[in-house]
PDB file of N, CA, C and O in Angstrom, chain B, residues numbered from 101:
ATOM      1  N   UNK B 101      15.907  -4.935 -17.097  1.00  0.00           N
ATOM      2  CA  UNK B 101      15.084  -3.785 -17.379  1.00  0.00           C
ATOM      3  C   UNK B 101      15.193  -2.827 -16.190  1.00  0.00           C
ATOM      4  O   UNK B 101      15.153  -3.367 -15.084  1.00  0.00           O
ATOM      5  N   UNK B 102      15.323  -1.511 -16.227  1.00  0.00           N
ATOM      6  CA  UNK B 102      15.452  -0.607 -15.169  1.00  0.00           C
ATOM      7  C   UNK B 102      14.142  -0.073 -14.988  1.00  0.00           C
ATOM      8  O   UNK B 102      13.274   0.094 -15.844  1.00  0.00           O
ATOM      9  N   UNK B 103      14.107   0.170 -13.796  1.00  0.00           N
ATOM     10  CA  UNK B 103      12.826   0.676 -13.340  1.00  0.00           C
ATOM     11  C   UNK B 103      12.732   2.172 -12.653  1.00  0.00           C
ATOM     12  O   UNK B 103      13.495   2.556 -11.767  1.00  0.00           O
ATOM     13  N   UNK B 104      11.645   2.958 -13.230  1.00  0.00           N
ATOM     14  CA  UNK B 104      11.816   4.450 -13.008  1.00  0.00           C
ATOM     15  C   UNK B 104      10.740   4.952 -11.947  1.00  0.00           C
ATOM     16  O   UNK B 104       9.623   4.436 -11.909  1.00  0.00           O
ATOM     17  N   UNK B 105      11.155   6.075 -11.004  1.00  0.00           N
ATOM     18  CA  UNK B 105      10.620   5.935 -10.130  1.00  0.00           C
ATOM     19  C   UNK B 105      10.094   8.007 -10.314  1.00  0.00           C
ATOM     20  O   UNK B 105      10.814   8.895 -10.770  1.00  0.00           O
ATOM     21  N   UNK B 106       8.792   8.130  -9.816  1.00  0.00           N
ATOM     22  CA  UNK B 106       8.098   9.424 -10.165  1.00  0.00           C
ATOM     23  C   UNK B 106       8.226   9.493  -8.734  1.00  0.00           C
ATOM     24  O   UNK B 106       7.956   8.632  -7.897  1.00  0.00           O
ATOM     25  N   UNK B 107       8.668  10.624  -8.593  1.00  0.00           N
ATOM     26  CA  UNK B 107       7.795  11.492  -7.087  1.00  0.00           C
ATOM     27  C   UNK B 107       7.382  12.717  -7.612  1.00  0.00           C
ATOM     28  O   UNK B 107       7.840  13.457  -8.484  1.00  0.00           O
ATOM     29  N   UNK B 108       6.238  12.765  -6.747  1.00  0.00           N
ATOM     30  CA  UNK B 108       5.097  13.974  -6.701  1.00  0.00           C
ATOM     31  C   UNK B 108       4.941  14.906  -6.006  1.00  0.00           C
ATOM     32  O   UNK B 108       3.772  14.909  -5.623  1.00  0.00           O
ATOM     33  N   UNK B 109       5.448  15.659  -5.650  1.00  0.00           N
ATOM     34  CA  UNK B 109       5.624  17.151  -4.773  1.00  0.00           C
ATOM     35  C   UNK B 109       4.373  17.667  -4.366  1.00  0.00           C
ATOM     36  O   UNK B 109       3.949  18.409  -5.251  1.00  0.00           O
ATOM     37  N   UNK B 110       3.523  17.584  -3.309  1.00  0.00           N
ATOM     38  CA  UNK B 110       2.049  18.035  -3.068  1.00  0.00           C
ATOM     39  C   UNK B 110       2.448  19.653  -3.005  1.00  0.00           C
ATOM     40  O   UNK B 110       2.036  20.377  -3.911  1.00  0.00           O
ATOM     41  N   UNK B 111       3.007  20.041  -2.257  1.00  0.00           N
ATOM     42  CA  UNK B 111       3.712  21.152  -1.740  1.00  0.00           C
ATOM     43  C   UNK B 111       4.765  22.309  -2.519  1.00  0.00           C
ATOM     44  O   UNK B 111       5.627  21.777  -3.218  1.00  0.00           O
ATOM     45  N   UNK B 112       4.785  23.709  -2.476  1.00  0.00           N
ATOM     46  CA  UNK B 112       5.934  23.996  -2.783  1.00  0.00           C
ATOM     47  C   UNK B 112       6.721  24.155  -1.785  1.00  0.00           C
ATOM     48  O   UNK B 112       7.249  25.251  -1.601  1.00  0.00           O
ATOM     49  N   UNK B 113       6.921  23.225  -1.055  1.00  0.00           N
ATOM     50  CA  UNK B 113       8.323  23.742   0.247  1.00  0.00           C
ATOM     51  C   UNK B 113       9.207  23.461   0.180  1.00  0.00           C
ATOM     52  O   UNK B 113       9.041  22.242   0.212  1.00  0.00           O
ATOM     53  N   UNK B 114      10.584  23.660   0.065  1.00  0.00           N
ATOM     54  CA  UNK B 114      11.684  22.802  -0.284  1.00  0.00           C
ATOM     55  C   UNK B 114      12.014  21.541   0.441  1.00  0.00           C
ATOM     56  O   UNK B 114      11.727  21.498   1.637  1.00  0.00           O
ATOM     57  N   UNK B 115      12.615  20.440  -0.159  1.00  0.00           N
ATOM     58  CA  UNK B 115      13.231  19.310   0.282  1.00  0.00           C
ATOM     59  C   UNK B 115      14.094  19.431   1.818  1.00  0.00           C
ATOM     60  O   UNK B 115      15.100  20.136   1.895  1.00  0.00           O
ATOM     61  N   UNK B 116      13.706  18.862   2.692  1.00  0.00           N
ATOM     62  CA  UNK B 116      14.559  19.008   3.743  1.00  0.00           C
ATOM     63  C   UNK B 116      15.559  17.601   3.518  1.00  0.00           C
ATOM     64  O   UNK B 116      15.361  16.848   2.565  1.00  0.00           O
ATOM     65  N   UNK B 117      16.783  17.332   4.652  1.00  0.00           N
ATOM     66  CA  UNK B 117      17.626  16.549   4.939  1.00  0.00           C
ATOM     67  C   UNK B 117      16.712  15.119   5.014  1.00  0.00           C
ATOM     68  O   UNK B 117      16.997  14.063   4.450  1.00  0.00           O
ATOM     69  N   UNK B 118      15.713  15.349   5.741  1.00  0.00           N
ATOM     70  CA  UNK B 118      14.939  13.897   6.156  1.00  0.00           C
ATOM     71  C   UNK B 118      14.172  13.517   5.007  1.00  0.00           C
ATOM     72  O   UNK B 118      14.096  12.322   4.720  1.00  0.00           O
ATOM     73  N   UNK B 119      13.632  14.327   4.360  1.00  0.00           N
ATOM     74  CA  UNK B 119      13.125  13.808   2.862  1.00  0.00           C
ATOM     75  C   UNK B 119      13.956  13.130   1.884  1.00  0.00           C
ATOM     76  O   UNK B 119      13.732  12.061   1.317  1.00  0.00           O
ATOM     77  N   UNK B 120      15.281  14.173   1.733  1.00  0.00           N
ATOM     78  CA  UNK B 120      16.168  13.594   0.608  1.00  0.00           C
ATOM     79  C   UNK B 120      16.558  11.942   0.947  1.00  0.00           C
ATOM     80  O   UNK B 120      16.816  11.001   0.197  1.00  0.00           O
ATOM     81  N   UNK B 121      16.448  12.091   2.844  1.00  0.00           N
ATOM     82  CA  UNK B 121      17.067  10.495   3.025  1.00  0.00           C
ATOM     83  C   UNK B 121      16.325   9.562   2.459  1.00  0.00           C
ATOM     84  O   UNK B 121      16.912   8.729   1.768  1.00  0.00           O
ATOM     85  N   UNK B 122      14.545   9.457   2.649  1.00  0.00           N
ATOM     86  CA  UNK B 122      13.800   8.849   2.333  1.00  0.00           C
ATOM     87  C   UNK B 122      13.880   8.381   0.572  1.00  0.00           C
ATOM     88  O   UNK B 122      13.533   7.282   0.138  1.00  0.00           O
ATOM     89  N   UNK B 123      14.269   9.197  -0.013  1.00  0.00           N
ATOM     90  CA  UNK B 123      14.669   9.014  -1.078  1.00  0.00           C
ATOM     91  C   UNK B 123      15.745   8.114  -1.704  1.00  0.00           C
ATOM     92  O   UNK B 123      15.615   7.716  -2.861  1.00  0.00           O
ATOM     93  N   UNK B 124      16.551   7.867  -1.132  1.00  0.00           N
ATOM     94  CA  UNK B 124      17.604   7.269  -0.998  1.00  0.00           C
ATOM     95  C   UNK B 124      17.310   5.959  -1.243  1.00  0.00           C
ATOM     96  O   UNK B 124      16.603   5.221  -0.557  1.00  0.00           O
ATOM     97  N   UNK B 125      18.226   5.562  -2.852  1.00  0.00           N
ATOM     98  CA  UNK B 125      17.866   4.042  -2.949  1.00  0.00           C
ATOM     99  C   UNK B 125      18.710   2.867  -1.837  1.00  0.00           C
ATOM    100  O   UNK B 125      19.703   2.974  -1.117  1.00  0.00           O
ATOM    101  N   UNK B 126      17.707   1.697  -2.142  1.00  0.00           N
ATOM    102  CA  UNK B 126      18.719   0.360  -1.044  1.00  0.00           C
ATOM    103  C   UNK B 126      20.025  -0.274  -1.739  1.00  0.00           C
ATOM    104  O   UNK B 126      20.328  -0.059  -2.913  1.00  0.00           O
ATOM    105  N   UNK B 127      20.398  -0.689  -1.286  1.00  0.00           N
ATOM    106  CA  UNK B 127      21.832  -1.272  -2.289  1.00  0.00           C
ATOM    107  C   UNK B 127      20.537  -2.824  -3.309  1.00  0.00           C
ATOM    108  O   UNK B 127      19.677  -3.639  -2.978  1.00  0.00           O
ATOM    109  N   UNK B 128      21.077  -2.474  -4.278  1.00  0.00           N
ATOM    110  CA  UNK B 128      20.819  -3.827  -5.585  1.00  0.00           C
ATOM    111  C   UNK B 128      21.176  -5.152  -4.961  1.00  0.00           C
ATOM    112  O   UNK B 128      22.290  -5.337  -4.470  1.00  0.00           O
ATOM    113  N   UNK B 129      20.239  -6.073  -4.977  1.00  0.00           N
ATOM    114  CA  UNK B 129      20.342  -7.298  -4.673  1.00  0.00           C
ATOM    115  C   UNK B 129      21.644  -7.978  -5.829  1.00  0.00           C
ATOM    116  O   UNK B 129      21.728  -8.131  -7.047  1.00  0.00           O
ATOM    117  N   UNK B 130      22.526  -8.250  -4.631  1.00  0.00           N
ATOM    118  CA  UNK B 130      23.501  -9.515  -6.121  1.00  0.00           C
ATOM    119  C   UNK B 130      22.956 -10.519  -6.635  1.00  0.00           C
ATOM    120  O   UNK B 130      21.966 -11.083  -6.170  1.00  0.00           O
ATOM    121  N   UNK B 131      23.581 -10.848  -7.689  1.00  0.00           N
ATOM    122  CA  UNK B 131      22.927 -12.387  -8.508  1.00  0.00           C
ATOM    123  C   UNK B 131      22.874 -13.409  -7.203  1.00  0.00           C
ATOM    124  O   UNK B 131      21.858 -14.101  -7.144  1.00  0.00           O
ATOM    125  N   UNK B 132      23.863 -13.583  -6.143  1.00  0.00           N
ATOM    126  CA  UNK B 132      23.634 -14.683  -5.499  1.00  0.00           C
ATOM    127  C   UNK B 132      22.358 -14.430  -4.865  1.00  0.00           C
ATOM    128  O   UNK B 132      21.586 -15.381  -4.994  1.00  0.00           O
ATOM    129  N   UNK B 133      21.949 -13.554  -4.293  1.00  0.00           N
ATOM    130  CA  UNK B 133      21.274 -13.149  -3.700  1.00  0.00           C
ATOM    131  C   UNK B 133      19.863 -13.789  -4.138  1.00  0.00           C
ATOM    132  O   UNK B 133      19.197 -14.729  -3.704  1.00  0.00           O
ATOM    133  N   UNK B 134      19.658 -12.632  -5.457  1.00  0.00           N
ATOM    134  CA  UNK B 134      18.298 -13.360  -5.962  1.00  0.00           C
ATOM    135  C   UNK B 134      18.395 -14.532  -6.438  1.00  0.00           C
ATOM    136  O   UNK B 134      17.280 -15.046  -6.518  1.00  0.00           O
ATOM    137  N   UNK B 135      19.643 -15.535  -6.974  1.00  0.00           N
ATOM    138  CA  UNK B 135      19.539 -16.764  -6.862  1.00  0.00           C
ATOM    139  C   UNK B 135      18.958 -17.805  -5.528  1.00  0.00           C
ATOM    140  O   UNK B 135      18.344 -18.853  -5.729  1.00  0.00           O
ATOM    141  N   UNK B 136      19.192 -17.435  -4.598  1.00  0.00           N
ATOM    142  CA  UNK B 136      19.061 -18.104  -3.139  1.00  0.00           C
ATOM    143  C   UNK B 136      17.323 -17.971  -3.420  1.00  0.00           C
ATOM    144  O   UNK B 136      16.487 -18.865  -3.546  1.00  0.00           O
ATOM    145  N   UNK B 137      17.150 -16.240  -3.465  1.00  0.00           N
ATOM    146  CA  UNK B 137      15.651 -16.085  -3.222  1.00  0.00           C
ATOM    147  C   UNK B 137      14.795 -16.824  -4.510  1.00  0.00           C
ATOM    148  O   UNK B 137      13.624 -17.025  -4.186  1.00  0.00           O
ATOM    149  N   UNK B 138      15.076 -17.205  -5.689  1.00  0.00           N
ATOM    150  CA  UNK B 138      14.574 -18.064  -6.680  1.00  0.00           C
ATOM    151  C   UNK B 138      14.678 -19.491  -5.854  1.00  0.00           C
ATOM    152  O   UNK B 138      13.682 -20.195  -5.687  1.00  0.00           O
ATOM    153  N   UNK B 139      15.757 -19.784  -5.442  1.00  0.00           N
ATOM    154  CA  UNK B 139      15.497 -21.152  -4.581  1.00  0.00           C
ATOM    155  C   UNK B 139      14.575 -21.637  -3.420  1.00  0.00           C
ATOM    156  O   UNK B 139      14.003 -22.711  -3.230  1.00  0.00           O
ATOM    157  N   UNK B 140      14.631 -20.385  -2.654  1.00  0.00           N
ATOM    158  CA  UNK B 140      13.496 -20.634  -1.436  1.00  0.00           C
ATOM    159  C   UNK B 140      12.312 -20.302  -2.301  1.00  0.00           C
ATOM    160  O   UNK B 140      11.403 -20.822  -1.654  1.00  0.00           O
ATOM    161  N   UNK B 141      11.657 -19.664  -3.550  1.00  0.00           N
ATOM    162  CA  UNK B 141      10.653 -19.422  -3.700  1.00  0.00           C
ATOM    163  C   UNK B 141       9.892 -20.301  -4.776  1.00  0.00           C
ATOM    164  O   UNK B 141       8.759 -20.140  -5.230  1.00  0.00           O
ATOM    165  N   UNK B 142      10.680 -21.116  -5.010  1.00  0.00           N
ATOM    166  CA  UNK B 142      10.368 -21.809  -6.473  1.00  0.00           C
ATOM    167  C   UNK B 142       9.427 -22.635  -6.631  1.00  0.00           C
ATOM    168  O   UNK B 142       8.824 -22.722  -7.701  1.00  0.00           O
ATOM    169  N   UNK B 143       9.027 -23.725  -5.084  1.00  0.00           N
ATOM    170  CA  UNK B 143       7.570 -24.230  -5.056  1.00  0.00           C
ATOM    171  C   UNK B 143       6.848 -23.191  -5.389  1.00  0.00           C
ATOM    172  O   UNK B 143       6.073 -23.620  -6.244  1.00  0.00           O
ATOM    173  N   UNK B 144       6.612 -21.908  -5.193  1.00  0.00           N
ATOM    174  CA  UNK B 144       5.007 -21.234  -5.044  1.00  0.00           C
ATOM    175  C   UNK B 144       4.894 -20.937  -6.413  1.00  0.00           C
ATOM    176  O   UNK B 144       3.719 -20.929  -6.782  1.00  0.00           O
ATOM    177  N   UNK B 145       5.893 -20.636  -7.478  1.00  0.00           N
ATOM    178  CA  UNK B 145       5.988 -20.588  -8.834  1.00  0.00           C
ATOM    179  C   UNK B 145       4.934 -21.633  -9.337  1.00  0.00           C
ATOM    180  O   UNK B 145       4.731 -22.685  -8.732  1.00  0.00           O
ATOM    181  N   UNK B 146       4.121 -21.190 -10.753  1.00  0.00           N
ATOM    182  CA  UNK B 146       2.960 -21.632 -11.644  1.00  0.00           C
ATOM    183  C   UNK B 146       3.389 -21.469 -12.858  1.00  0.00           C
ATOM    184  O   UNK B 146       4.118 -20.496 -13.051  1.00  0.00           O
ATOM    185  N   UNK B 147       3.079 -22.316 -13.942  1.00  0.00           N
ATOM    186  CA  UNK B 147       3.001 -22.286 -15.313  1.00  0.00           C
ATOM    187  C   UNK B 147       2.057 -20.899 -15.420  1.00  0.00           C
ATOM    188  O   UNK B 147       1.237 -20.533 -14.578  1.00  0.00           O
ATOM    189  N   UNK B 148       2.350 -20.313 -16.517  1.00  0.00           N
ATOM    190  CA  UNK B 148       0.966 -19.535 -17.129  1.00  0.00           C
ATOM    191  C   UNK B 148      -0.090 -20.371 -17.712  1.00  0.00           C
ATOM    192  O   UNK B 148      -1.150 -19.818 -18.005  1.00  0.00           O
ATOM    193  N   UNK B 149       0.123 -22.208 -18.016  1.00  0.00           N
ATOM    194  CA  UNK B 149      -0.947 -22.029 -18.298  1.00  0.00           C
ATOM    195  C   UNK B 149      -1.953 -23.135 -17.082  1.00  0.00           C
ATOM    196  O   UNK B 149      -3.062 -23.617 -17.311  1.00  0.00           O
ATOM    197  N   UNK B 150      -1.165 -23.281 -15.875  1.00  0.00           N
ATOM    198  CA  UNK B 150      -1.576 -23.563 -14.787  1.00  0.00           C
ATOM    199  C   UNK B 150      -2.740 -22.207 -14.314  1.00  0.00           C
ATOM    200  O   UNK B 150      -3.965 -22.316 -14.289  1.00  0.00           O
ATOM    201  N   UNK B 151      -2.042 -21.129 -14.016  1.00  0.00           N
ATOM    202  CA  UNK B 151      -2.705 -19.913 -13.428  1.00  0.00           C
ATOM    203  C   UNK B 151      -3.956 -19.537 -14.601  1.00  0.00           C
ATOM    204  O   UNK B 151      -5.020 -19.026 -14.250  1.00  0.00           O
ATOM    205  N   UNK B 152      -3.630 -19.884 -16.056  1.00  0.00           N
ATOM    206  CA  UNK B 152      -4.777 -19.379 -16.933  1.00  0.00           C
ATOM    207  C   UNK B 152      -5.882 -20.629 -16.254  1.00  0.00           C
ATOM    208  O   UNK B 152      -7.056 -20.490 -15.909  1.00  0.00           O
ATOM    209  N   UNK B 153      -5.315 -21.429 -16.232  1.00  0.00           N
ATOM    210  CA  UNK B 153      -6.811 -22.961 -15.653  1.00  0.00           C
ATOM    211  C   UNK B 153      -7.329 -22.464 -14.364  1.00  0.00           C
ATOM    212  O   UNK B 153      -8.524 -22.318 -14.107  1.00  0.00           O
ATOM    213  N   UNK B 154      -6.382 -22.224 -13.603  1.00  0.00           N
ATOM    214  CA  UNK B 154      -7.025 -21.516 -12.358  1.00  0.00           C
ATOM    215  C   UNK B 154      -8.115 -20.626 -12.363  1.00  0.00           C
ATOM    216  O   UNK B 154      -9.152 -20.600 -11.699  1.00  0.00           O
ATOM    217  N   UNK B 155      -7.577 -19.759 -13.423  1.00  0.00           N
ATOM    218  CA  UNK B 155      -8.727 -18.440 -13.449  1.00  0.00           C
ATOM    219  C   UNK B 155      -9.526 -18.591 -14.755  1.00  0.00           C
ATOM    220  O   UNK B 155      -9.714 -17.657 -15.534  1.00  0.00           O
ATOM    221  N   UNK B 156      -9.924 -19.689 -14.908  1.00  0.00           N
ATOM    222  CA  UNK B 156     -10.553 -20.048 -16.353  1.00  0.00           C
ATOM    223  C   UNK B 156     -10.458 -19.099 -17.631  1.00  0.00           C
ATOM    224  O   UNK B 156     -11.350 -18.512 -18.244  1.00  0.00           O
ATOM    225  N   UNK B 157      -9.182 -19.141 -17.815  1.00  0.00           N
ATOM    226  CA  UNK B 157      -8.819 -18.113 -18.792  1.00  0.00           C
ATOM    227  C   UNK B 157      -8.698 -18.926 -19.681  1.00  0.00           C
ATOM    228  O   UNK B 157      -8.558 -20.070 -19.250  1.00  0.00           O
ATOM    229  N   UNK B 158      -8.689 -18.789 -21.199  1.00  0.00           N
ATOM    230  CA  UNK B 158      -8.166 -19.520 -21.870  1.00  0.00           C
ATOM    231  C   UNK B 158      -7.239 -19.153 -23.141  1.00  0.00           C
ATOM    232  O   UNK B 158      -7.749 -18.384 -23.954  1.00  0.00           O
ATOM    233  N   UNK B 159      -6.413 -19.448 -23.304  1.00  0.00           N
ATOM    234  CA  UNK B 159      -4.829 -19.233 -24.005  1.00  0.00           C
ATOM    235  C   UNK B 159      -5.546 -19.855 -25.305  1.00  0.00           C
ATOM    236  O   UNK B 159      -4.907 -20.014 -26.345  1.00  0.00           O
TER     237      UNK B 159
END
């Protein structure tokens, strides 16, 4: 799923050099990448219906 990003202009002043940088996306994580990070993170991972018991929700 792609994700869309709004910016909001408070100002009418034009865009300078240092703004446009800020703008500037990071390079896309590769599959290995977020594979590794699914591996280091996978203990802290919950069922939904672990987290619904947690928060006495009920499914």
């Amino acid at each position: 799923m792609a994700s869309r990003s709004e910016v909001i202009v408070a100002q009418d002043e034009p865009l300078n050099d240092w703004d446009l940088a800020a703008l500037e996306e990071e390079e896309e994580s590769t599959a290995e990448e977020l594979q590794a990070l699914l591996e280091r993170e996978k203990d802290d991972f919950i069922s939904l219906e672990e987290y619904a018991k947690r928060r006495g929700i009920s499914l």
